[in-house]
C-alpha distance (Angstrom), angle and dihedral (degrees) to the residues before:
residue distance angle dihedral
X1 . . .
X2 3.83 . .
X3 3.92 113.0 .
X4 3.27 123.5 -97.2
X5 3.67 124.2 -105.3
X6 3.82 120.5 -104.5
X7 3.49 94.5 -116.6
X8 3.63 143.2 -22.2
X9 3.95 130.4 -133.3
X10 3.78 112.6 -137.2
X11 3.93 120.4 -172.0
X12 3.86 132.9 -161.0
X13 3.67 114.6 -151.7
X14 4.29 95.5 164.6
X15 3.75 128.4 52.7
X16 3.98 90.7 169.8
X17 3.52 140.5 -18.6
X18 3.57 112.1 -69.7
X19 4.55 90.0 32.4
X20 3.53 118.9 147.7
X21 4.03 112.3 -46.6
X22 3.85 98.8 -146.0
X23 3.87 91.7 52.3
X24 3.78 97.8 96.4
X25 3.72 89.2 54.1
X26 3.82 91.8 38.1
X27 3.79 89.4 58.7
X28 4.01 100.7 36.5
X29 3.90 91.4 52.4
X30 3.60 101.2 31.3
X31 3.90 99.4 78.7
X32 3.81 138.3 -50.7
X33 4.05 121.2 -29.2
X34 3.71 135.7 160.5
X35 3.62 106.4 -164.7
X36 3.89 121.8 20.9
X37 4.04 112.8 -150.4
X38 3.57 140.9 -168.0
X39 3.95 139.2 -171.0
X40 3.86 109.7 -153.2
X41 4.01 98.8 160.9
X42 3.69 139.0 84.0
X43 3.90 121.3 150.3
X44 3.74 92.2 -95.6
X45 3.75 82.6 50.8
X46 3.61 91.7 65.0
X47 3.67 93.0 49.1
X48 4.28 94.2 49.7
X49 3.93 78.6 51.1
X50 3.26 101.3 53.1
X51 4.07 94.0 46.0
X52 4.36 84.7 54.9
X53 3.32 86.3 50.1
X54 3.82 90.0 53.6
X55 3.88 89.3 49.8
X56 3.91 82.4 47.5
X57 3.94 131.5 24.2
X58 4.03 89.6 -158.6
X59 3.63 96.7 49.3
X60 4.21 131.4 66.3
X61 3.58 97.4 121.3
X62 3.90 134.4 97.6
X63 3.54 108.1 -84.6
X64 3.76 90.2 -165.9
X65 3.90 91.7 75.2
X66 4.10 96.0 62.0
X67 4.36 81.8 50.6
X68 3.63 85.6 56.2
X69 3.79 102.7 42.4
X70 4.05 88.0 48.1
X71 3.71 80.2 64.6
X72 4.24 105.1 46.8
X73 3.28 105.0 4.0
X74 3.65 92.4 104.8
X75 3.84 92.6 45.0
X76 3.99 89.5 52.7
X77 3.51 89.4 54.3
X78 4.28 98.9 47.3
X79 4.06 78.1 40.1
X80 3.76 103.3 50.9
X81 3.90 92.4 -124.9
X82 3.60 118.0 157.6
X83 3.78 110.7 -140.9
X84 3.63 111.5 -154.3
X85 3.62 130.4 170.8
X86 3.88 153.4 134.6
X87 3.78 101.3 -113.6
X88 3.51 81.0 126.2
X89 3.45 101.5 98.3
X90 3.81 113.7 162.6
X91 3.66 96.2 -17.2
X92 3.69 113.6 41.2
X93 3.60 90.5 160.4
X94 3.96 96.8 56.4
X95 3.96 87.0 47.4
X96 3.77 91.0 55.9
X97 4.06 94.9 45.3
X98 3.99 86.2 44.6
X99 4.24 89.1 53.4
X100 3.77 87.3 48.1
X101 3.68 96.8 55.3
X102 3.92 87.6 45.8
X103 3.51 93.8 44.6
X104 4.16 99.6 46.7
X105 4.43 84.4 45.0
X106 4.35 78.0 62.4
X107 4.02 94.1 45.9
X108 3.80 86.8 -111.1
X109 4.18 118.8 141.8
X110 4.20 95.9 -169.0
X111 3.69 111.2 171.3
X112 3.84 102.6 -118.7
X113 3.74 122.7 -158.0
X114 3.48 126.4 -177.9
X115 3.95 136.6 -169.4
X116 4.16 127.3 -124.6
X117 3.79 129.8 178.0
X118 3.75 111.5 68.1
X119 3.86 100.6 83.0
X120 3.73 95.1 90.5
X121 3.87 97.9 166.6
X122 4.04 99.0 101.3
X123 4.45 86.2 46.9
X124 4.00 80.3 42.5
X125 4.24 98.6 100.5
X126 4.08 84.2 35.3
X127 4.16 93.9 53.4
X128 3.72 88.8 41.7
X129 4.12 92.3 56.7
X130 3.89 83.7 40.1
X131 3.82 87.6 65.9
X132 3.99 98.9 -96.8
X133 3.80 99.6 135.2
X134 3.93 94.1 -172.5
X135 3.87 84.8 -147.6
X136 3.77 121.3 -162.1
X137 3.98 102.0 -98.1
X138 3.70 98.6 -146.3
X139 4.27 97.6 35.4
X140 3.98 91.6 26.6
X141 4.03 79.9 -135.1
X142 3.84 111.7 162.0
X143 3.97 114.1 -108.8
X144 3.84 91.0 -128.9
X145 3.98 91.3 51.1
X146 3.86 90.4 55.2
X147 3.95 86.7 68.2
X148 3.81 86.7 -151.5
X149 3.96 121.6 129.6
X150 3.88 107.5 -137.9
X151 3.91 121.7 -135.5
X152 3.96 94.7 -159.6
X153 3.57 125.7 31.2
X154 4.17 110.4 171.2
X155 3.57 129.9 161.4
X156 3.79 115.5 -141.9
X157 4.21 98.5 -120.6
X158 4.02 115.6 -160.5
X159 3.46 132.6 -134.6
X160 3.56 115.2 -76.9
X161 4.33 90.4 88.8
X162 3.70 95.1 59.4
X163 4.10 87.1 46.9
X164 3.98 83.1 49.1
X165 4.19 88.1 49.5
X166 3.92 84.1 51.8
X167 3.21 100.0 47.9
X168 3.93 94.3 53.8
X169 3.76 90.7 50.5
X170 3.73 112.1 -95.4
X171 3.85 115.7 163.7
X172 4.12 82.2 -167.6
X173 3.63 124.5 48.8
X174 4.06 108.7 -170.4
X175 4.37 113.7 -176.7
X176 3.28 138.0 173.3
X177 3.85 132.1 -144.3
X178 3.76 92.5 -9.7
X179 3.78 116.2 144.4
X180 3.82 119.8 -87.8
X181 3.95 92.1 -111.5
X182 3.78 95.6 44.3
X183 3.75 85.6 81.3
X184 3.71 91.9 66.3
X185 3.74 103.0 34.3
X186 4.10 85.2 52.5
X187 3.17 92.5 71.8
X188 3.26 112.0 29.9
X189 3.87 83.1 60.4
X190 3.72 86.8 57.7
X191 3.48 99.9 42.7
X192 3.92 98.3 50.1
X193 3.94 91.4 32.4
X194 4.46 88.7 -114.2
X195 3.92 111.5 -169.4
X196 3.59 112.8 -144.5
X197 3.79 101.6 -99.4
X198 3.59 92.8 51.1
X199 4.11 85.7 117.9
X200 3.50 105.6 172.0
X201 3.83 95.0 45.3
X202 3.74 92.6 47.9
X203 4.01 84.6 47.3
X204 3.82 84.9 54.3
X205 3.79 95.3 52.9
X206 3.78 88.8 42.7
X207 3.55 92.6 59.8
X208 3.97 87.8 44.4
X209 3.36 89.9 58.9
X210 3.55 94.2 44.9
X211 3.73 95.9 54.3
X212 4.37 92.3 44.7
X213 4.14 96.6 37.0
X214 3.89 95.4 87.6
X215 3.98 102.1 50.3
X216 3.40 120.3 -126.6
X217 3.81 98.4 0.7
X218 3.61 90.2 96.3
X219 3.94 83.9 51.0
X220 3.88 97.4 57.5
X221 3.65 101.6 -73.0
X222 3.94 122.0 146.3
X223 4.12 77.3 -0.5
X224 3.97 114.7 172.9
X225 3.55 84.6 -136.0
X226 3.42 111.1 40.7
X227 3.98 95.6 132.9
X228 4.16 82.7 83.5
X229 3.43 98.0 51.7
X230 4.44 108.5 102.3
X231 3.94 81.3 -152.9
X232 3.56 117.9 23.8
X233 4.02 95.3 146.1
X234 3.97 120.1 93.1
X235 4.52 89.5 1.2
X236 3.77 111.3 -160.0
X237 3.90 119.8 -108.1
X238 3.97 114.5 -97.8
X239 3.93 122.3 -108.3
X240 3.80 114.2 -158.3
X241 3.44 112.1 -149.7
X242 3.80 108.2 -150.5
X243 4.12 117.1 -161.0
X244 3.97 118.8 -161.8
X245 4.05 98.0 -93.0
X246 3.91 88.1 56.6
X247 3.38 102.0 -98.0
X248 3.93 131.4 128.6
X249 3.64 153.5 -167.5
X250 3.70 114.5 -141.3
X251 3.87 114.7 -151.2
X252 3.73 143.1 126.2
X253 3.58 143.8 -121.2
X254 4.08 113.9 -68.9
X255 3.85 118.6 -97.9
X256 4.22 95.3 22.6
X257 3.69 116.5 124.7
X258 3.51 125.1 -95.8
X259 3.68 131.9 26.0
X260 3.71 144.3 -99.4
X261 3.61 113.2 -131.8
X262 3.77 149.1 161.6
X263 3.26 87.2 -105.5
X264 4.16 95.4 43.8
X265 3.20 95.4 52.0
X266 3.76 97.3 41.2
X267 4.30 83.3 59.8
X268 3.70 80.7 54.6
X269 4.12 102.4 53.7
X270 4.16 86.6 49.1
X271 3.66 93.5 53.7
X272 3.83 118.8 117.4
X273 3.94 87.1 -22.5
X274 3.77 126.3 132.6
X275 3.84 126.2 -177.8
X276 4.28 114.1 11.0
X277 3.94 99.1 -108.0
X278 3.68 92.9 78.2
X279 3.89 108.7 -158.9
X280 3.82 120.6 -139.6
X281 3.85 119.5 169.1
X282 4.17 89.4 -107.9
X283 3.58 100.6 40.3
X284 3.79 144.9 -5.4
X285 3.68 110.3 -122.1
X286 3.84 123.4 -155.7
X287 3.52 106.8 -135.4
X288 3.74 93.4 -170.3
X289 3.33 97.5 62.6
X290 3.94 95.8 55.7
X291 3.83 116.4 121.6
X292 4.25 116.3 -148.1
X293 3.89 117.2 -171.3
X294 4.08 120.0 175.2
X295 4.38 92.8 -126.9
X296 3.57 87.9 173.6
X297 3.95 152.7 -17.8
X298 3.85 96.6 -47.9
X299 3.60 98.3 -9.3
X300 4.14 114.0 106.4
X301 3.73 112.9 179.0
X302 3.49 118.3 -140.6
X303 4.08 123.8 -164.7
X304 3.54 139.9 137.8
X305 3.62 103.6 73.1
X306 3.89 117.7 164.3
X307 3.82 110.0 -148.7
X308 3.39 126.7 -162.6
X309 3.90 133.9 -159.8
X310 4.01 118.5 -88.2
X311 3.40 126.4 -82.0
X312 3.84 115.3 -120.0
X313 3.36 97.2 -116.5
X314 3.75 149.3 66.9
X315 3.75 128.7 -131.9
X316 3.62 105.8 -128.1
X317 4.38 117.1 -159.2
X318 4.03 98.9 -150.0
X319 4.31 114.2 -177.2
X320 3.93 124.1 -168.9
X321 3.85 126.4 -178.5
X322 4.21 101.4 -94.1
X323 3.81 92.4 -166.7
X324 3.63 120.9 -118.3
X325 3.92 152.1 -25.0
X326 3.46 144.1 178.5
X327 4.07 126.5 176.2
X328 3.93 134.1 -154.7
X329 3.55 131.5 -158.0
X330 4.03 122.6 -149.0
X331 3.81 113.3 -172.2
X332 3.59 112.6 -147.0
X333 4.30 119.3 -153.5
X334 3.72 132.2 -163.6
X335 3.50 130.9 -20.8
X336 3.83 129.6 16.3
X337 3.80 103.3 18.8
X338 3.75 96.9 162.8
X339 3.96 89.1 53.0
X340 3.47 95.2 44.4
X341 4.11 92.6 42.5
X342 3.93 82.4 58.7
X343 3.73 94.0 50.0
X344 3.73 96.2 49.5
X345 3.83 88.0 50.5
X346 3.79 95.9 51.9
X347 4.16 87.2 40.2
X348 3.99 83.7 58.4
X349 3.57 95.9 43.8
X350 3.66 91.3 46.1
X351 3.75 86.3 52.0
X352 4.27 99.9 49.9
X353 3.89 94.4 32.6
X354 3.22 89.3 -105.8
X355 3.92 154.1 -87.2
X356 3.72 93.8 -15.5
X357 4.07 95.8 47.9
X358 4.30 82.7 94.2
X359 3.63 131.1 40.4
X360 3.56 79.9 -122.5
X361 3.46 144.8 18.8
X362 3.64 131.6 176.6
X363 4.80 119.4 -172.6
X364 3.61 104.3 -176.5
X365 3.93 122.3 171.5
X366 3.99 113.2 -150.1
X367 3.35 121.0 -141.9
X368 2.97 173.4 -156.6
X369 3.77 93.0 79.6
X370 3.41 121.5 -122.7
X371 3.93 131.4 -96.5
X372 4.22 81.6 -111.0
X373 3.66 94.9 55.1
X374 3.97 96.8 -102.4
X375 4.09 125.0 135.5
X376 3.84 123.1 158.4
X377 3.93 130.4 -135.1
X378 3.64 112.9 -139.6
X379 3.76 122.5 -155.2
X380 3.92 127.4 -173.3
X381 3.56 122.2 178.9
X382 3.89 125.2 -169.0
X383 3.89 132.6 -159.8
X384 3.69 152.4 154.8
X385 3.70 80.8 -125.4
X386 3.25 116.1 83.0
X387 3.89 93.9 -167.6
X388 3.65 94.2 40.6
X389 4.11 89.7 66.1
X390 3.94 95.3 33.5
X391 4.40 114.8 46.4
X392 3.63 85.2 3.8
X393 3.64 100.2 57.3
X394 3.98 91.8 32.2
X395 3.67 94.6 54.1
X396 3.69 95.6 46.4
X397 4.08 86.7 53.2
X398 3.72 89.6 41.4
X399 3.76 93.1 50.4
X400 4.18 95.0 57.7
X401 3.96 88.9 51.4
X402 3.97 91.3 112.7
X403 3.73 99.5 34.7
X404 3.37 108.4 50.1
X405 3.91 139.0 90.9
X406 4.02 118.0 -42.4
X407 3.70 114.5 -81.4
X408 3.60 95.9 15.4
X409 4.08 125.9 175.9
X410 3.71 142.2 154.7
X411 3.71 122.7 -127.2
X412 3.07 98.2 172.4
X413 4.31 121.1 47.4
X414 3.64 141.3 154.2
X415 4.00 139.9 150.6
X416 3.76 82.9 -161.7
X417 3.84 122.3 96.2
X418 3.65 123.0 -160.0
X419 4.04 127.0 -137.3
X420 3.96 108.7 -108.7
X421 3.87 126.7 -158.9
X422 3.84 121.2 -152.5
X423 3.94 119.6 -143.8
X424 3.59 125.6 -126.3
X425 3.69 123.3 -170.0
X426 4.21 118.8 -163.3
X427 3.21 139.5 159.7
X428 4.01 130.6 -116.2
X429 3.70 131.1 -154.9
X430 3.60 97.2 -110.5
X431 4.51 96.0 -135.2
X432 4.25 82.2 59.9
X433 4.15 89.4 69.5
X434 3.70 116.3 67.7
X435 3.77 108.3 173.5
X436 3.97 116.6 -177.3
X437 3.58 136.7 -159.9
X438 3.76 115.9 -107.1
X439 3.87 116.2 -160.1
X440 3.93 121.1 -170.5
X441 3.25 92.1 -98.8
X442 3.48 97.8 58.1
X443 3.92 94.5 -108.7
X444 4.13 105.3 144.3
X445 3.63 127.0 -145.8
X446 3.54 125.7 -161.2
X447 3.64 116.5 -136.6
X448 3.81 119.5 -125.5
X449 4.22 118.5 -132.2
X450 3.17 124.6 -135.9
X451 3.34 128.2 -119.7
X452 3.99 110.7 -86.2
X453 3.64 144.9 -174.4
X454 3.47 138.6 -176.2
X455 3.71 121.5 -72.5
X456 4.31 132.4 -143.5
X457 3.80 111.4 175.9
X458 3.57 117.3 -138.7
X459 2.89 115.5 -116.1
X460 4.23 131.0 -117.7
X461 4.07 122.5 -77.6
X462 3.60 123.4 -123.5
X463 3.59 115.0 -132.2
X464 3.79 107.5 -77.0
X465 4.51 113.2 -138.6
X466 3.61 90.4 -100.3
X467 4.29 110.6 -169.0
X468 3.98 101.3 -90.7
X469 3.63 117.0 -108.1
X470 4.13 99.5 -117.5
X471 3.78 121.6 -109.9
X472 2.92 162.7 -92.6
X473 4.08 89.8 106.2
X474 4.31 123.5 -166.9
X475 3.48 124.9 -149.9
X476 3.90 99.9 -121.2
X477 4.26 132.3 142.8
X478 3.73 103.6 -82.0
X479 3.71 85.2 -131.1
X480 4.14 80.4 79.9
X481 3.90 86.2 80.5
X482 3.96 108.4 6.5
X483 3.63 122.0 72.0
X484 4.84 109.2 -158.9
X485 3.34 129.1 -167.8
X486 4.04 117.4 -168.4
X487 3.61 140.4 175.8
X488 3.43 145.5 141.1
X489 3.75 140.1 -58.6
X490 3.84 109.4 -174.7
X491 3.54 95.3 -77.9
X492 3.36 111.8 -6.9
X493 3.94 128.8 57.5
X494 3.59 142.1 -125.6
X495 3.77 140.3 -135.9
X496 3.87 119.3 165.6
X497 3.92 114.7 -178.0
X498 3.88 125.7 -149.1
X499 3.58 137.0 -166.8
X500 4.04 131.9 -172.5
X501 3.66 106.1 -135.0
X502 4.32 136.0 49.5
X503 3.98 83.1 -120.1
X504 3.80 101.4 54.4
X505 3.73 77.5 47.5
X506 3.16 112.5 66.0
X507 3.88 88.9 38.4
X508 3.66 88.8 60.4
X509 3.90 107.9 48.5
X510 4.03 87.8 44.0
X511 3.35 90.9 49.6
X512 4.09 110.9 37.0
X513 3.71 110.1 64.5
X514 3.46 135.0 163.1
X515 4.03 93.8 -88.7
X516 3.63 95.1 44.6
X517 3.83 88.3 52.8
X518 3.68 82.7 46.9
X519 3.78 95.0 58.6
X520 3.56 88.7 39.2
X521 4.22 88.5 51.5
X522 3.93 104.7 44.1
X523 3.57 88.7 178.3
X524 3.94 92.7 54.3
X525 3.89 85.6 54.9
X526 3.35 102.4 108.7
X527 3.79 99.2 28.8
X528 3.85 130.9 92.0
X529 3.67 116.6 -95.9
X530 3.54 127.3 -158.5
X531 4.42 124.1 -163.8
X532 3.78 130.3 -158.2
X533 3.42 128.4 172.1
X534 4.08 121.2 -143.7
X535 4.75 94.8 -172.6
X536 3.70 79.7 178.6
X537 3.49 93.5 72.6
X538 3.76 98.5 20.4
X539 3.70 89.7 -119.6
X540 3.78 139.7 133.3
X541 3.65 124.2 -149.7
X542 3.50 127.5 -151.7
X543 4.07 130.4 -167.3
X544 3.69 119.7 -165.8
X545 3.93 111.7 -161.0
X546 3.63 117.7 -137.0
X547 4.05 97.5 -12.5
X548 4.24 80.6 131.4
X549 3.70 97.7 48.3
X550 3.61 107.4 -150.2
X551 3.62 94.2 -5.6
X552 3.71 137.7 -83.8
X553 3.90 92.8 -53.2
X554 3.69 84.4 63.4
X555 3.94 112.1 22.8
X556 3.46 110.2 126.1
X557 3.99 85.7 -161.8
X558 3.87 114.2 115.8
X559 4.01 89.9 -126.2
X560 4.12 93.9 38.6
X561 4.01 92.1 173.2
X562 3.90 88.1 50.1
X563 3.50 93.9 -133.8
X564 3.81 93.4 146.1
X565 3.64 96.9 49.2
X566 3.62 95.3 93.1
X567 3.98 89.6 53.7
X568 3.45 83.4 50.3
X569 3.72 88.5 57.3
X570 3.84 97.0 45.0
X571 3.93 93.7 57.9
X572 3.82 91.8 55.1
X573 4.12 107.7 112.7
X574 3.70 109.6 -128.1
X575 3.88 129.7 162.1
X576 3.79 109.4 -99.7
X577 4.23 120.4 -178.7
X578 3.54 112.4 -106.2
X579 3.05 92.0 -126.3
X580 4.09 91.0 80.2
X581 3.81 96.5 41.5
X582 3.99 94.2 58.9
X583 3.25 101.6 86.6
X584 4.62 88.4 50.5
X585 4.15 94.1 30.4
């Protein structure tokens, strides 16, 4: 066996679809890399895709990638980089045939690979008579009981294909609904010859590809703290640079703007996590047990990472058509805007007959109000009927224009509904997917499984009595000494809170519990809340269960990804010792 190299240089150029353009060529000319990555999907991806590929049976993929690739893929190839990513979408193998073409009009010959085996939707009615029950993850509702007939149905596949693509010489690796970290730990299993039990260097590659999968938010983007970056406008993208035992430094090309911190890449870890075993299909890495150290000026070591063997099953992302919706905005001025938010809600009830004229609808004032005396009252209807929620709902609204509350206007109008998909996370036993390998050729490679056992999550802490930080305390936003980072997690949200020192620590996981967050989140007051704690990274992580509904397809909430409920969070007054607030007062 050849040795393994010392280390190996992997790049994100693609947090989502739609990221920066330039960031493929930003990261292939900017400085030394050895594989060049990109994260296309999300499970509203998969539902976009599936409507282009409506509009056209040879598309479904991210049409983004072939723009980059026009730019570098020449340069990867005189460079040796690998390129691997899951632009895929629903048709990995019409991405890869569509990079050919562009690649032979530029007198390139890259050896493309491309991954099969996690669309399960035409083995769907054959897995459910097998016994899968593709069963609702939050409800534990039975697919077949929903009476719904999915559009997407994709299994998230690990890592071990794109190693296998490696292995057999691709220059181009092209996946589908793999997970976001699978495009690290790939090849990083290839590149330091991994076997698949090798937990805790998996889990270190896991958390790699954690940290790198969303762009430049491990690089100061959407950063609590932002105000003390020198150059927090136009970041770099993050390179993780993954050593033999599974370890990594996270950093970024020299002379890009903004920075790559403890603290930056701590944001990064809490994002759209819930409990600390994080489960990929290869591995389960414990997140609590990572390690970060600043080494350097934009260089944060991370090491430590406990892994775990796989779970025995598969997450599976499942869309169906949820009907359709259309939303109105009334902007209310001046005085009384509670009285007059009532009246314009009974005006439009008057107007539609009322609550049960939709199959759903959702009146939601947004506050606070301004300093000018404005706040705005948001209305969503759903339906099967699409002209029920589109003329119907915009004449009704148009028709109380002269007879409604003082100073009334719309900023918001449409008599046209739009189609809306509904998510619906499962679970599949992991031996009923059996994705392959596909090189140009048409050669197929089986992908091995890892070993697997079965998996119980633990389950949340309570806040422990931690020894109280001594007084004097100050009412001031906790965002004065916690930094959050939220998002979303089909239907549920999350916020995980950070702060930088062992004292502001133990202050914060004795004193933010569930029904403190609760009274701190009056829309998470009815909801179920779960709490982890990660002391490694002085953090506290927060998942709120079912505050986005049936996702972000379907959230009727103005932020439906919840990526401003940690802000939220930070500007909430609560009384913090003195003693932390020195050092910032």
């Amino acid at each position: 066996m050849t040795q393994p190299r010392p280390s190996l240089r992997i790049a994100n150029c693609s947090g989502f679809y739609g990221d920066r353009p330039s960031a493929a060529r930003e990261m292939v000319e900017g400085g030394p890399i050895d594989v060049l990555t990109g994260d296309y999907l999300a499970e509203l991806t998969m539902l976009i895709l599936w409507k282009a590929r409506q509009r056209d049976p040879h598309g479904g993929y991210a049409v983004s990638f072939l723009a980059q690739m026009r730019e570098v893929l020449g340069s990867c190839l005189e460079r040796g980089i690998k390129v691997v990513v899951n632009a895929g979408g629903l048709n990995p193998a019409g991405l890869a045939a569509k990079l050919g073409e562009l690649a032979a009009l530029a007198g390139l010959a890259p050896k493309i690979a491309h991954l099969e085996g996690d669309d399960l939707l035409p083995r769907l009615a054959q897995l459910q008579a097998a016994g899968e029950e593709f069963a609702h993850m939050a409800t534990g509702q039975p697919l077949a009981d929903a009476e719904v007939r999915p559009v997407t149905a994709n299994a998230y596949l690990g890592a071990w294909g794109i190693t296998e693509a490696l292995r057999a010489g691709a220059d181009v690796v092209i996946c589908g609904r793999v997970t976001d970290a699978s495009l690290v730990v790939g090849p990083a299993a290839w590149a330091f010859y991994w076997a698949p039990d090798d937990w805790d260097r998996l889990a270190g590659a896991v958390t790699a590809g954690h940290i790198i999968e969303c762009g430049a938010q491990a690089t100061g983007g959407n950063y609590a703290f932002f105000t003390e970056l020198d150059r927090p406008v136009h970041p770099g993208f993050p390179i993780a640079e993954m050593y033999p035992d599974g370890s990594c430094v996270i950093t970024k090309h020299p002379g890009t703007g903004g920075a790559v911190t403890v603290d930056t890449v701590t944001a990064q870890l809490l994002y759209e996590t819930d409990r600390p075993s994080y489960a990929n299909p290869d591995v389960i890495a414990r997140f609590d047990t990572a390690r970060l150290a600043q080494e350097g000026p934009d260089r944060v070591r991370v090491d430590g990472v406990r892994g775990e063997p796989a779970p025995n099953t598969l997450k599976v992302c499942l869309n169906y058509q949820g009907g359709y919706r259309n939303t109105a905005t009334f902007v209310l001025t001046g005085l009384d805007l509670d009285a007059k938010a009532r009246f314009a809600e009974d005006a439009l009830l008057d107007a539609v007959g009322g609550r049960d004229a939709f199959a759903e609808l959702d009146i939601r004032l947004d506050g606070p109000y301004t300093s000018n005396g404005t706040a705005r009252l948001v209305v969503t209807a759903k339906d099967p009927d699409q002209r029920k929620v589109g003329r119907g709902l915009f004449t009704a609204i148009a028709g109380t224009g002269l007879s409604s509350y003082p100073g009334c206007y719309l900023e918001q109008a449409s008599p046209h509904a739009s189609e809306y998909g509904i998510y619906w996370p499962a679970l599949v036993s992991s031996d009923a997917v059996h994705p392959e390998v596909v090189l140009a050729e048409g050669t197929r490679i089986p992908v091995p499984r890892p070993p697997v056992r079965g998996y119980a999550a633990e389950q949340d802490v309570p806040a422990d009595p931690a020894p109280p930080v001594p007084g004097p305390y100050v009412s001031v936003p906790l965002g004065t000494v916690a930094g959050a980072r939220s998002g979303d997690k089909g239907g549920d949200a999350n916020v995980g809170l950070w702060v930088r020192d062992d004292l502001a620590y133990g202050w914060l996981r004795g004193h933010l519990d569930v029904e403190r967050l609760r009274q701190m989140l009056p829309e998470a007051a009815g909801l179920a809340i779960s709490r982890y704690e990660l002391p490694n990274l002085r953090a506290v992580n927060f998942v709120i269960h079912g505050l986005l509904g049936d996702g972000v397809a379907a959230a009727t909430r103005p932020d439906p990804q919840a990526k401003s409920l940690g802000e939220q969070l930070r500007a909430c007054p609560v009384d913090i010792p003195r003693a932390l607030l020195e050092p910032r007062i």
